[in-house]
Biopython code that builds the backbone (N, CA, C, O; Angstrom):
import numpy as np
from Bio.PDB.StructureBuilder import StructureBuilder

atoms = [
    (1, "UNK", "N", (-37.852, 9.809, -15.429)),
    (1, "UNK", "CA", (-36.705, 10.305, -16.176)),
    (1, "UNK", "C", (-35.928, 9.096, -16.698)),
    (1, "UNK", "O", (-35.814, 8.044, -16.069)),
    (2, "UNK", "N", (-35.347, 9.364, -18.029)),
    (2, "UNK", "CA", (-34.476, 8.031, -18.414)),
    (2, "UNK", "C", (-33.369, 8.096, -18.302)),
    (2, "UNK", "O", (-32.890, 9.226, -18.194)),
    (3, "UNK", "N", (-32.541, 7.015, -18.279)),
    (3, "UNK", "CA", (-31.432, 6.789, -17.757)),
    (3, "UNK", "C", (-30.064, 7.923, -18.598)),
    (3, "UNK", "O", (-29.113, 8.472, -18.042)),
    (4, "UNK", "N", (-30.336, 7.945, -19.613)),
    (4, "UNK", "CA", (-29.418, 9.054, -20.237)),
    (4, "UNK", "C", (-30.309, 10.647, -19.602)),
    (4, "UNK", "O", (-29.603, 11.655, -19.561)),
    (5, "UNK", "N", (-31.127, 10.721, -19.351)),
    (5, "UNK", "CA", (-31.593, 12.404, -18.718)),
    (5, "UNK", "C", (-30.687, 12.122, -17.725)),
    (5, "UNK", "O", (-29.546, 12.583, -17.678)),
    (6, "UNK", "N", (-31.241, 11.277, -16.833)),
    (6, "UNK", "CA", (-30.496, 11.603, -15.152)),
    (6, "UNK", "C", (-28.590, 11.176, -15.343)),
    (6, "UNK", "O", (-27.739, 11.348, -14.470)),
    (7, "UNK", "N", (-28.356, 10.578, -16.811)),
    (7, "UNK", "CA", (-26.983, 11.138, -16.754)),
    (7, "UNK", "C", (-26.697, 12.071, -16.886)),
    (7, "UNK", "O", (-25.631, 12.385, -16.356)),
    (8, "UNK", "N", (-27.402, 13.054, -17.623)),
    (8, "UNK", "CA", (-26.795, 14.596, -17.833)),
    (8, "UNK", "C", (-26.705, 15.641, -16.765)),
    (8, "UNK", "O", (-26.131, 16.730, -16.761)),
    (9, "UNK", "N", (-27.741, 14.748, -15.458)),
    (9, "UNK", "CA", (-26.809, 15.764, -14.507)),
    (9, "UNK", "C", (-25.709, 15.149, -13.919)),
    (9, "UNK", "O", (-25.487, 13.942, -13.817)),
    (10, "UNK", "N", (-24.937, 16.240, -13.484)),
    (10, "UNK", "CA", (-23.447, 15.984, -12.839)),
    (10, "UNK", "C", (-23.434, 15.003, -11.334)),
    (10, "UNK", "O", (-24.071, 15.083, -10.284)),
    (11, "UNK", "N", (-22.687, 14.348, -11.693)),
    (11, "UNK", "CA", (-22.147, 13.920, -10.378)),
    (11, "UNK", "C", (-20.991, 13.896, -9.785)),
    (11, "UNK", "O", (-20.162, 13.320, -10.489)),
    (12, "UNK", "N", (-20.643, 14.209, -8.960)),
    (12, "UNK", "CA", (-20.045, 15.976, -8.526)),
    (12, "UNK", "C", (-18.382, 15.478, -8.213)),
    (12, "UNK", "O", (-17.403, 16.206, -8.051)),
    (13, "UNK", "N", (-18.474, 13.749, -8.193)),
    (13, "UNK", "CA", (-16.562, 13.629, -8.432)),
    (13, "UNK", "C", (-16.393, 12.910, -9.762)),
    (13, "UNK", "O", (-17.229, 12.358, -10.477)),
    (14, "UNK", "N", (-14.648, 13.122, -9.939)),
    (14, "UNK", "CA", (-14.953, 12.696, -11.230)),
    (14, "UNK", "C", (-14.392, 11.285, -11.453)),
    (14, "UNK", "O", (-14.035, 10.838, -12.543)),
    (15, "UNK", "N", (-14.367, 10.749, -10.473)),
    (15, "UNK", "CA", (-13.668, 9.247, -9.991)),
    (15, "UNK", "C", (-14.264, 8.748, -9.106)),
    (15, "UNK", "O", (-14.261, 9.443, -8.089)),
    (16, "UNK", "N", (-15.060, 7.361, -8.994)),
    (16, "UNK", "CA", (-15.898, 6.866, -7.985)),
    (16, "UNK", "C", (-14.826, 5.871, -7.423)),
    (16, "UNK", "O", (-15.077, 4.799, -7.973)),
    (17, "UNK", "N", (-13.970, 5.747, -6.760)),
    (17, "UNK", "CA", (-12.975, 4.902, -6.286)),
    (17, "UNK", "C", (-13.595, 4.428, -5.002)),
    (17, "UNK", "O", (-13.538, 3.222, -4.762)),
    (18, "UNK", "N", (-14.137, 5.177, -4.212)),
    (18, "UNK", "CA", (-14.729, 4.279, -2.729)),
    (18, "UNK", "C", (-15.513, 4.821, -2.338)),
    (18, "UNK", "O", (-15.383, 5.998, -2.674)),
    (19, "UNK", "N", (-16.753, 4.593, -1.489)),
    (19, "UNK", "CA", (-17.974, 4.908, -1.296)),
    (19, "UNK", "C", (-17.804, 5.619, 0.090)),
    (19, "UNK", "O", (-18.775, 6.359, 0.250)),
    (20, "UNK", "N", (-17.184, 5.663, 0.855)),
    (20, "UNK", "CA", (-17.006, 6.159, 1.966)),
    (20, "UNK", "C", (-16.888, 7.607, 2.317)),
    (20, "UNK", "O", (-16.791, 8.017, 3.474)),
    (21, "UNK", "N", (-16.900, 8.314, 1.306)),
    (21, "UNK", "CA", (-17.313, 9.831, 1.447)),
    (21, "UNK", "C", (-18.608, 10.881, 0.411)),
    (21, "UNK", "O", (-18.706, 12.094, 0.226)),
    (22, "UNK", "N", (-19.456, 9.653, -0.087)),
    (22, "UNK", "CA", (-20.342, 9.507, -0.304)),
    (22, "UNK", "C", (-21.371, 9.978, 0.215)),
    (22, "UNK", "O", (-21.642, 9.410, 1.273)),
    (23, "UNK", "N", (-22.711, 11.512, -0.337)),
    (23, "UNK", "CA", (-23.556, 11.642, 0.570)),
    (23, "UNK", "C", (-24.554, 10.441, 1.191)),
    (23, "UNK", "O", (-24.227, 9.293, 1.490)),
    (24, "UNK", "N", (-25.734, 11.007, 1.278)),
    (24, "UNK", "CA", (-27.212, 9.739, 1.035)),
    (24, "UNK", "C", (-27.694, 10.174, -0.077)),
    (24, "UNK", "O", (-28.285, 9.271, -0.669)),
    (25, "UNK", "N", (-27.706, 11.555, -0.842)),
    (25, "UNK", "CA", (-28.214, 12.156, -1.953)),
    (25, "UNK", "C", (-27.388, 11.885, -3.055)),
    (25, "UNK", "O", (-27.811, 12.046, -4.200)),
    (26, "UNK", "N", (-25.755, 11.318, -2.721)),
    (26, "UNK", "CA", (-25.288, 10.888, -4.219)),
    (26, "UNK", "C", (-25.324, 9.026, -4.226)),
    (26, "UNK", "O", (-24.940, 8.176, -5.029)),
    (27, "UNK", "N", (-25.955, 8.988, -2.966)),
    (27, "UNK", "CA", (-25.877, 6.648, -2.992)),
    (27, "UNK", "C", (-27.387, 6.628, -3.663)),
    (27, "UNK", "O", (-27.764, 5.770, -4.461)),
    (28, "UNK", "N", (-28.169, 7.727, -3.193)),
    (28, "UNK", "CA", (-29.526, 7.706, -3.996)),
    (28, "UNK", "C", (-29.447, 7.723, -5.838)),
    (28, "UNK", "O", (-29.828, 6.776, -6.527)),
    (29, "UNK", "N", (-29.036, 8.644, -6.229)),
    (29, "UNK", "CA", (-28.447, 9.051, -7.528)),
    (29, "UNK", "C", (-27.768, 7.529, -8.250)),
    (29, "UNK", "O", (-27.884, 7.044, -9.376)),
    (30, "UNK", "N", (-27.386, 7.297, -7.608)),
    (30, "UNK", "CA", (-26.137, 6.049, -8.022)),
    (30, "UNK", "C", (-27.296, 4.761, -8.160)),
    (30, "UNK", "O", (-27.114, 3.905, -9.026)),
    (31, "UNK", "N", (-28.102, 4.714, -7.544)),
    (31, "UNK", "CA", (-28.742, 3.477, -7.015)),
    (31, "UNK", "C", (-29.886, 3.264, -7.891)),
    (31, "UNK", "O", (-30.332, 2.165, -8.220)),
    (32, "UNK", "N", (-30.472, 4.793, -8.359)),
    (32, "UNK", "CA", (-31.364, 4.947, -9.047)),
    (32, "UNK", "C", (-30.949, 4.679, -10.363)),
    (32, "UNK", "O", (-31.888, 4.268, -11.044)),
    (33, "UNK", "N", (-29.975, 4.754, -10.916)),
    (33, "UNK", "CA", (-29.623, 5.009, -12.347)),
    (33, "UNK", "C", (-29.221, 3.497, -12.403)),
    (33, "UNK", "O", (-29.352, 2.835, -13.433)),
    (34, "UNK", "N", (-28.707, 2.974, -11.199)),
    (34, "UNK", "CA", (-28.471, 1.236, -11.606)),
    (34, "UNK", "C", (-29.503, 0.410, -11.691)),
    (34, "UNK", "O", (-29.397, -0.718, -12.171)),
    (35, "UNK", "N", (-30.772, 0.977, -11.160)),
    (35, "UNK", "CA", (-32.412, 0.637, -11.226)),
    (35, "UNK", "C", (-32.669, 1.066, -12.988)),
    (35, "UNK", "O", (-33.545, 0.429, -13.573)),
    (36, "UNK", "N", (-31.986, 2.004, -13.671)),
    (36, "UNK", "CA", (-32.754, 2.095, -15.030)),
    (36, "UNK", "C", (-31.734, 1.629, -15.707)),
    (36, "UNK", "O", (-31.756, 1.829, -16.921)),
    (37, "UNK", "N", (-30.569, 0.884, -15.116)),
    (37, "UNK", "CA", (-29.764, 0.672, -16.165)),
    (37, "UNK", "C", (-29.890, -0.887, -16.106)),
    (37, "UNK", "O", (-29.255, -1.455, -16.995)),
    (38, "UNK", "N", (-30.741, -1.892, -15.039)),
    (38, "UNK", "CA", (-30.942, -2.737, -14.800)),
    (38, "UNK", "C", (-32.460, -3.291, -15.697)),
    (38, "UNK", "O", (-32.574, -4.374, -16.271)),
    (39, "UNK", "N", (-33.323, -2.402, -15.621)),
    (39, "UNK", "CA", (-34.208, -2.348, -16.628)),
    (39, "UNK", "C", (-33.976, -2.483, -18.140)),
    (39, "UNK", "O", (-34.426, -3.266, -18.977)),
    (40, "UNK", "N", (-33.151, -1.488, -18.200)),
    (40, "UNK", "CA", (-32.442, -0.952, -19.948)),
    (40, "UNK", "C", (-31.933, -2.577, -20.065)),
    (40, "UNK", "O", (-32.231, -3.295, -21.020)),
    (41, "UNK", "N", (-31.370, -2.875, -19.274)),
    (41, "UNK", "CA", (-30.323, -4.479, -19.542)),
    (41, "UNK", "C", (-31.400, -5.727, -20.269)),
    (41, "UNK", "O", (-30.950, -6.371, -21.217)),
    (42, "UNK", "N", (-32.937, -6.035, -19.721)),
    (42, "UNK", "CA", (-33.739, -6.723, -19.542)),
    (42, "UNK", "C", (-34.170, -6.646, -20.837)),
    (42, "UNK", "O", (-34.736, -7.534, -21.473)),
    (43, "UNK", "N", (-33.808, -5.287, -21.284)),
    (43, "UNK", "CA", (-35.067, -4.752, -22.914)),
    (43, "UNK", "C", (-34.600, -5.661, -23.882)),
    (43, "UNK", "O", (-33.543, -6.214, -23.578)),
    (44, "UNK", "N", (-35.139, -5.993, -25.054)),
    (44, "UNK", "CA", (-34.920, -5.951, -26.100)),
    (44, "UNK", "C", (-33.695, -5.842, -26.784)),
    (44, "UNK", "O", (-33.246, -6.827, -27.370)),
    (45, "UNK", "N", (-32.995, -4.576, -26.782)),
    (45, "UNK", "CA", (-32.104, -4.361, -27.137)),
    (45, "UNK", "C", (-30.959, -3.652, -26.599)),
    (45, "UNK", "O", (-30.564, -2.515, -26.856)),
    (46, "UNK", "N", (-30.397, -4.719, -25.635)),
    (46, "UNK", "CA", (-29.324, -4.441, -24.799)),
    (46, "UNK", "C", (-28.123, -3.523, -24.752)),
    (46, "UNK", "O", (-27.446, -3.361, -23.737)),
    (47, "UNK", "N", (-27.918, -2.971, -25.838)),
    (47, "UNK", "CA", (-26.713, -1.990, -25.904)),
    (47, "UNK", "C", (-26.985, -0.412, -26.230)),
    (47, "UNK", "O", (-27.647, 0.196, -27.070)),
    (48, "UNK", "N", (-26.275, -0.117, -25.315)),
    (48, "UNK", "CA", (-26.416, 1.173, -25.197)),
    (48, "UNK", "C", (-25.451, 2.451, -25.422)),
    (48, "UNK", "O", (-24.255, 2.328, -25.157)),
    (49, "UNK", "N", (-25.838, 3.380, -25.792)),
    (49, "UNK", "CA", (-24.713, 4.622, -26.064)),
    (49, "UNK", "C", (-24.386, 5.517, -25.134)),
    (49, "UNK", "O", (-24.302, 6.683, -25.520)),
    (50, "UNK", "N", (-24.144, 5.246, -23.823)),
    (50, "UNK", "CA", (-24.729, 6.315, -22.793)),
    (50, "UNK", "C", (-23.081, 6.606, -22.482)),
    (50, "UNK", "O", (-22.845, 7.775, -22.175)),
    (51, "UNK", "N", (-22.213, 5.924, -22.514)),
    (51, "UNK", "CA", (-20.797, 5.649, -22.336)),
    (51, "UNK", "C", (-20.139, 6.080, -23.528)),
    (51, "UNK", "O", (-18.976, 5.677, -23.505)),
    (52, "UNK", "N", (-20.408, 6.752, -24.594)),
    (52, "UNK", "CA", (-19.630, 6.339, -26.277)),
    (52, "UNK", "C", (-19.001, 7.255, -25.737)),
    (52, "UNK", "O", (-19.573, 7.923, -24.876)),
    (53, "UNK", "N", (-17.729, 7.521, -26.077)),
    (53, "UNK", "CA", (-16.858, 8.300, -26.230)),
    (53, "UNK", "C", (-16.055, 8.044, -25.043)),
    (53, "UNK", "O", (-14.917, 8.496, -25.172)),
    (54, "UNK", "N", (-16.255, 7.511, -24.009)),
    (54, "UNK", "CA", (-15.652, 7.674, -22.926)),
    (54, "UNK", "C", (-14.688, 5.896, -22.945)),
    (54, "UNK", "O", (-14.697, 4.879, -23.639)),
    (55, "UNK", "N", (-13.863, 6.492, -21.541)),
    (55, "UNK", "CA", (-12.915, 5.417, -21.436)),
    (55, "UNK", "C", (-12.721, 4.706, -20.088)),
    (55, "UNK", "O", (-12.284, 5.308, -19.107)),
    (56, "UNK", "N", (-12.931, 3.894, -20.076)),
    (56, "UNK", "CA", (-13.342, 2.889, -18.736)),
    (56, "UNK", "C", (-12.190, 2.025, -18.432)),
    (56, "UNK", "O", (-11.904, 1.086, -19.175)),
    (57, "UNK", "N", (-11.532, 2.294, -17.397)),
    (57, "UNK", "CA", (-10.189, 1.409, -17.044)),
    (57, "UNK", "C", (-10.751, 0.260, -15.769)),
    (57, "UNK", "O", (-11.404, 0.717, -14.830)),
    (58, "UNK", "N", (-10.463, -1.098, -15.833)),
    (58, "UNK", "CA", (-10.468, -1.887, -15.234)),
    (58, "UNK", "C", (-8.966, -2.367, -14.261)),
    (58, "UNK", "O", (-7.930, -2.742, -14.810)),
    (59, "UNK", "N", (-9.101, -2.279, -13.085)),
    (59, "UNK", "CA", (-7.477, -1.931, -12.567)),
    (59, "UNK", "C", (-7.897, -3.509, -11.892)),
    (59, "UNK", "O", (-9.084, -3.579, -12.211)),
    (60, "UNK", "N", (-7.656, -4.470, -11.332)),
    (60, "UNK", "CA", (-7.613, -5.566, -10.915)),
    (60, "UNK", "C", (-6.336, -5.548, -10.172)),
    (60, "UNK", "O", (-5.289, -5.351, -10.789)),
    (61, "UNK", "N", (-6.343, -5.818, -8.362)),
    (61, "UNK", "CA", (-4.950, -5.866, -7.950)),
    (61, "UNK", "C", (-5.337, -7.757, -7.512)),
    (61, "UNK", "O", (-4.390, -8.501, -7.257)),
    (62, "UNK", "N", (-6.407, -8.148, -7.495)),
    (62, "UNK", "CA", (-6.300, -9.845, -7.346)),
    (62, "UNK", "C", (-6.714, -10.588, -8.365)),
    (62, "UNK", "O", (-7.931, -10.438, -8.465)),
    (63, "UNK", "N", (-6.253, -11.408, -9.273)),
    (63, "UNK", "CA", (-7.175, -12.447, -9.956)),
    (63, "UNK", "C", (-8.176, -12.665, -9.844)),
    (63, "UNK", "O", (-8.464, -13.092, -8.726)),
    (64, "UNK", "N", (-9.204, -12.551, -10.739)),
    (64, "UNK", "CA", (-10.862, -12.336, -10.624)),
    (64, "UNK", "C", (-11.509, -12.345, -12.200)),
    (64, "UNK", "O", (-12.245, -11.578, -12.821)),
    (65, "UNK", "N", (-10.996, -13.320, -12.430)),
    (65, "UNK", "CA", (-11.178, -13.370, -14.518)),
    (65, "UNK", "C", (-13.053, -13.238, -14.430)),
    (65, "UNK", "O", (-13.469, -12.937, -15.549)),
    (66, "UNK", "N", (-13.754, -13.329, -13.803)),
    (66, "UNK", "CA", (-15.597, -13.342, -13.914)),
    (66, "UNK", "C", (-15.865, -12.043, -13.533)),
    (66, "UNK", "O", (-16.728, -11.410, -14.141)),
    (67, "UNK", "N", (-15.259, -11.556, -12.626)),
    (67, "UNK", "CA", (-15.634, -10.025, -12.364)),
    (67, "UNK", "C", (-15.152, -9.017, -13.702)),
    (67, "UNK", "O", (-15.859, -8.229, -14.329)),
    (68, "UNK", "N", (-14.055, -9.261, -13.849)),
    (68, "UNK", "CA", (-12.948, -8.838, -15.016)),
    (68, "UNK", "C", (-14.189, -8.628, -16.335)),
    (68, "UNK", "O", (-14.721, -7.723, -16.978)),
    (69, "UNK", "N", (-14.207, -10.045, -16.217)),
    (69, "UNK", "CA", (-14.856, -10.032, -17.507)),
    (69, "UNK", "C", (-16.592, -9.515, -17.818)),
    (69, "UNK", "O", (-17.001, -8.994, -18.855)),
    (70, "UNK", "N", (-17.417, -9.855, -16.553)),
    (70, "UNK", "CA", (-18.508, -9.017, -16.088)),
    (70, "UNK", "C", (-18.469, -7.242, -16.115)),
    (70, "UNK", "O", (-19.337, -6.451, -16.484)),
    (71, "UNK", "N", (-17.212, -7.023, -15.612)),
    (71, "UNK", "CA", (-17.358, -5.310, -15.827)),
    (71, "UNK", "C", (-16.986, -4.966, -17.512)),
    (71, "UNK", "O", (-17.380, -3.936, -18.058)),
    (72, "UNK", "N", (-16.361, -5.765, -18.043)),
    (72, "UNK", "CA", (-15.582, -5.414, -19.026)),
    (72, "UNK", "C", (-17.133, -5.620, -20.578)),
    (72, "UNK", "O", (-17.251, -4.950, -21.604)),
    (73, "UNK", "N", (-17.814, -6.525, -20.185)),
    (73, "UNK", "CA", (-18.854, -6.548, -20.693)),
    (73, "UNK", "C", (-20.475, -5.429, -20.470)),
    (73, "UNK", "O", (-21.341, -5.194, -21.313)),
    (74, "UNK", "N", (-20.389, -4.993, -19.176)),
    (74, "UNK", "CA", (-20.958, -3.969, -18.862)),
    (74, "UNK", "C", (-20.635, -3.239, -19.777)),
    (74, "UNK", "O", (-21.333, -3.283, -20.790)),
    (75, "UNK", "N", (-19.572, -2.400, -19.737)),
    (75, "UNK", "CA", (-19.171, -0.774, -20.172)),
    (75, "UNK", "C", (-19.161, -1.438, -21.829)),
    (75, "UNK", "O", (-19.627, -0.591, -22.591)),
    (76, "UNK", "N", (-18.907, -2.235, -22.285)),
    (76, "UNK", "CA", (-19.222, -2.802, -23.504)),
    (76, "UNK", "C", (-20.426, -2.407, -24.184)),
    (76, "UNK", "O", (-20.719, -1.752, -25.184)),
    (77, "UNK", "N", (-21.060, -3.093, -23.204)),
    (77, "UNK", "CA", (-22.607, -2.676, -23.735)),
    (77, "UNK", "C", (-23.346, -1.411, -23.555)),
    (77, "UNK", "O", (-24.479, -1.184, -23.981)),
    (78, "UNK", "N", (-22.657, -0.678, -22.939)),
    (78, "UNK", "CA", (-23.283, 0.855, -22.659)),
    (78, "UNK", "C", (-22.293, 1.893, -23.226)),
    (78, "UNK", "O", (-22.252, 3.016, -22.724)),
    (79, "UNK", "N", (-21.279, 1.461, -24.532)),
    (79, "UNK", "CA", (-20.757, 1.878, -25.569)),
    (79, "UNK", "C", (-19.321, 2.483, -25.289)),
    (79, "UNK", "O", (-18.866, 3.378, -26.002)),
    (80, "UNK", "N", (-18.595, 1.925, -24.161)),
    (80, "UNK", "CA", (-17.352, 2.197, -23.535)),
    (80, "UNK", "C", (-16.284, 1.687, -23.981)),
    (80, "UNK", "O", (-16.502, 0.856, -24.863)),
    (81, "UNK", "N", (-15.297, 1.833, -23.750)),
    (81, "UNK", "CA", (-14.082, 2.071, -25.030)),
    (81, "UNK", "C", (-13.431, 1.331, -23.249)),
    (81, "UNK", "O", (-13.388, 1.910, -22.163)),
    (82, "UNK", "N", (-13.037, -0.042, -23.591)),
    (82, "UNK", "CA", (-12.340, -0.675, -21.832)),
    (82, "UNK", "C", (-10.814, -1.171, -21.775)),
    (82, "UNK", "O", (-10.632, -2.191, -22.440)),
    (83, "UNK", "N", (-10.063, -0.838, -21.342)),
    (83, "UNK", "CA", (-8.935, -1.422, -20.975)),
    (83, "UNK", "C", (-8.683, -1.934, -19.772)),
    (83, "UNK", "O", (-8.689, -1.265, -18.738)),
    (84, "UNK", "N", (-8.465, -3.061, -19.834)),
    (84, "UNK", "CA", (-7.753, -4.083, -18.470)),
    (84, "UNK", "C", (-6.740, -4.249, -18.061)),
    (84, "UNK", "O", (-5.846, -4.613, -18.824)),
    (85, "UNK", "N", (-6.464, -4.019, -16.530)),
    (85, "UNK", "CA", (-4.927, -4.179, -16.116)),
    (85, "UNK", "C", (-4.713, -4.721, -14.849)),
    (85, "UNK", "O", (-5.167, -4.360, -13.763)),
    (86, "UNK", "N", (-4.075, -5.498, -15.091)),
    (86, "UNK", "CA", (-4.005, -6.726, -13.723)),
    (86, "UNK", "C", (-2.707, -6.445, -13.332)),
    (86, "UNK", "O", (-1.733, -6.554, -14.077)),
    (87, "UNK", "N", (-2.669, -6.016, -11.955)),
    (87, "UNK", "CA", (-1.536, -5.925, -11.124)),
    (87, "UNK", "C", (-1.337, -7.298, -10.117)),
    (87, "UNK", "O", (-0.477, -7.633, -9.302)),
    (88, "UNK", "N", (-2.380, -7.797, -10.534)),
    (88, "UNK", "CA", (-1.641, -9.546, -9.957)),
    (88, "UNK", "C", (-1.048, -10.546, -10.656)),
    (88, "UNK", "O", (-0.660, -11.560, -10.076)),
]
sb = StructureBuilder()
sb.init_structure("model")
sb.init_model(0)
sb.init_chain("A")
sb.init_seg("    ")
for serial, (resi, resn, name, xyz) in enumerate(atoms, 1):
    if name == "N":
        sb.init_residue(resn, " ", resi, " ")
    sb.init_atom(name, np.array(xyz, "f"), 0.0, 1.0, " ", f" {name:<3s}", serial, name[0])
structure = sb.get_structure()
């Protein structure tokens, strides 16, 4: 299955904030899709639409300008619309 199929099914919160109430059937789900989105990254042609329309907030409560800028380039490339906000 490709990485936009196994997005179209649901995953069942609508905010991934902490992993700790997490089944083994949604760390599977999660793990798998970072396996085809790790692939997708490697191809040819790196950018993707799987994100368009959507809106991706980056909340930063410590200074971390490489992570910052690593996520902010992710959702970039998988067609995400990103805003950054540093509470440090």
């Amino acid at each position: 299955m490709t990485v936009s199929g196994k997005m179209t099914r649901r995953f069942p919160h609508r905010h991934l904030l902490s992993c700790e109430r997490l089944t083994a059937p949604e760390i599977t789900f999660l793990l798998d899709i970072a396996d085809d989105l790790a692939e997708a990254n490697r191809a040819r042609q790196a950018k993707r639409e799987i994100l368009s329309g959507r809106s991706l907030i980056n909340l930063f409560f410590e200074a971390s300008t490489r992570t910052q800028a690593s996520f902010e380039m992710a959702a970039k490339r998988l067609g995400a619309d990103v805003l950054n906000m540093n509470v440090a």
